[in-house]
C-alpha positions as CSV (number, residue, x, y, z in Angstrom):
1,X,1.5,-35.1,24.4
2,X,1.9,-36.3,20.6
3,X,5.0,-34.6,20.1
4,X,6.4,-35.4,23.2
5,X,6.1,-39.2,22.5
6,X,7.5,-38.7,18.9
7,X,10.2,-36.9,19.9
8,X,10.9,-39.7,22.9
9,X,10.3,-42.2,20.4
10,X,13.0,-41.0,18.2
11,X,15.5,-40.3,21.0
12,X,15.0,-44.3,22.1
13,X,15.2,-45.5,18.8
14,X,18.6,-43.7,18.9
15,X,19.6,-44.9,22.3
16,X,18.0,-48.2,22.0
17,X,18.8,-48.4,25.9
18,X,15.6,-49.7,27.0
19,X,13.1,-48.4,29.5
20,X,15.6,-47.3,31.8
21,X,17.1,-45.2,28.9
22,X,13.3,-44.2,27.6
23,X,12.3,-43.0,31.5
24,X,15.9,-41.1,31.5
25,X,14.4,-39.3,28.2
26,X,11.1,-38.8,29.8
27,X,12.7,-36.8,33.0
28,X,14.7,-34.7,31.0
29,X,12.4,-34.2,28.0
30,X,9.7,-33.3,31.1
31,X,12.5,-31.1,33.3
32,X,12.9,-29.4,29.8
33,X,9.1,-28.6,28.9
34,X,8.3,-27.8,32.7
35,X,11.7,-25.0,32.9
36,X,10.1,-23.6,29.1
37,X,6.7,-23.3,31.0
């Protein structure tokens, strides 16, 4: 979970898109994770 956040954190600070850009993030950090699994 922690590096999931950092590495979410770092991508929005990037984007700086909001929490419509941070949620796309989250589903694609999460597809990503869930396909490795």
């Amino acid at each position: 979970m922690v590096i999931f956040y950092d590495f979410n954190n770092s991508l929005h600070s990037k984007f700086g898109d909001g929490k419509c850009g941070e949620f796309l993030v989250s589903v694609i950090v999460h597809s990503i994770v869930l396909g490795n699994h």
